[in-house]
C-alpha positions in Angstrom: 19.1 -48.2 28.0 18.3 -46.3 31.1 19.5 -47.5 34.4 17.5 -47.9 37.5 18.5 -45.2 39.5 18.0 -43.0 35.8 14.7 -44.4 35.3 13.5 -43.7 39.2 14.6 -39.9 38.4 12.7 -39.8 35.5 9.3 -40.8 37.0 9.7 -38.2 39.6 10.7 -35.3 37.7 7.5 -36.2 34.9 5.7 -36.5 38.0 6.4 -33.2 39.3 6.2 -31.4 35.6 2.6 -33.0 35.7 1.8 -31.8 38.8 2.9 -28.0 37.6 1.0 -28.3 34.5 -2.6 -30.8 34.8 -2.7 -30.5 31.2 0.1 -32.1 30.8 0.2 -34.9 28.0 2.3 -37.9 29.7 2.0 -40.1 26.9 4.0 -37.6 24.8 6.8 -36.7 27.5 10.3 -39.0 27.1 13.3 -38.5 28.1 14.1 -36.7 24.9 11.4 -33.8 25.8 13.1 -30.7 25.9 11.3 -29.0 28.8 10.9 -25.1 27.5 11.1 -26.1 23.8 8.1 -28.0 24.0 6.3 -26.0 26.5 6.2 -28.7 29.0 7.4 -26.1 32.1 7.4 -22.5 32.4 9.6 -20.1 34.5 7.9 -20.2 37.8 7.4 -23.9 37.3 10.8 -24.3 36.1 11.9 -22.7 40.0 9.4 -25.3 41.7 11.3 -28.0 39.6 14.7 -27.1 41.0 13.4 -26.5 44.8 11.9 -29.9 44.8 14.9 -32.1 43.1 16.9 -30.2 45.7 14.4 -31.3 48.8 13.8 -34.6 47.2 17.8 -35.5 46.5 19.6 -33.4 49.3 21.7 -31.5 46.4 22.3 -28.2 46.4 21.8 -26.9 42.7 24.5 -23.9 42.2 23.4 -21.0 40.0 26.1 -21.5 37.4 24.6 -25.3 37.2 21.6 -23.8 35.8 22.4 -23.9 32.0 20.9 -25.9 29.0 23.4 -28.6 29.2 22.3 -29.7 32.4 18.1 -29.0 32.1 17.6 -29.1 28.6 15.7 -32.4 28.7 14.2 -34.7 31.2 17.2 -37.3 30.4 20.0 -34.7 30.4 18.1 -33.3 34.1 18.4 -36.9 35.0 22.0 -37.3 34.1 22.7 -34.1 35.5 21.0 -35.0 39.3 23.2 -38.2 38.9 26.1 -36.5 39.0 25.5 -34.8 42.1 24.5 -37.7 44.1 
């Protein structure tokens, strides 16, 4: 079960992928959705996604944090801002 905190980071980071991408089903994005896999953000959206959870959170996302561990899904990108709070 999500927590709070988890849940509040996953309404804004679907609300962001939905403002990248209009067309955007949200009745088919969980936190399971694997954001390139299933097409749900592309590269230049994918730099927009960082920029604003860095604005938003007041973290500062290093280059080496960047991997598939940390933004291969909406829940792991969750877990992952968690830990840098």
């Amino acid at each position: 079960m999500l927590t709070k905190k988890e849940s509040k980071i996953q309404r804004f980071i679907i609300g962001k992928l939905i403002k990248y991408n209009k067309a955007l089903n949200v009745q088919k994005i969980s936190e399971k959705s694997r954001l390139f896999e299933d097409g749900i953000i592309d590269s230049i959206s994918f730099v927009e996604l960082i920029l604003d959870i860095q604005k938003n959170y007041h973290i500062e996302i290093e280059p080496e944090e960047i991997n598939e561990s940390n933004f291969n899904s909406i829940g792991e990108l969750s877990h992952f801002i968690i830990t840098k709070l």
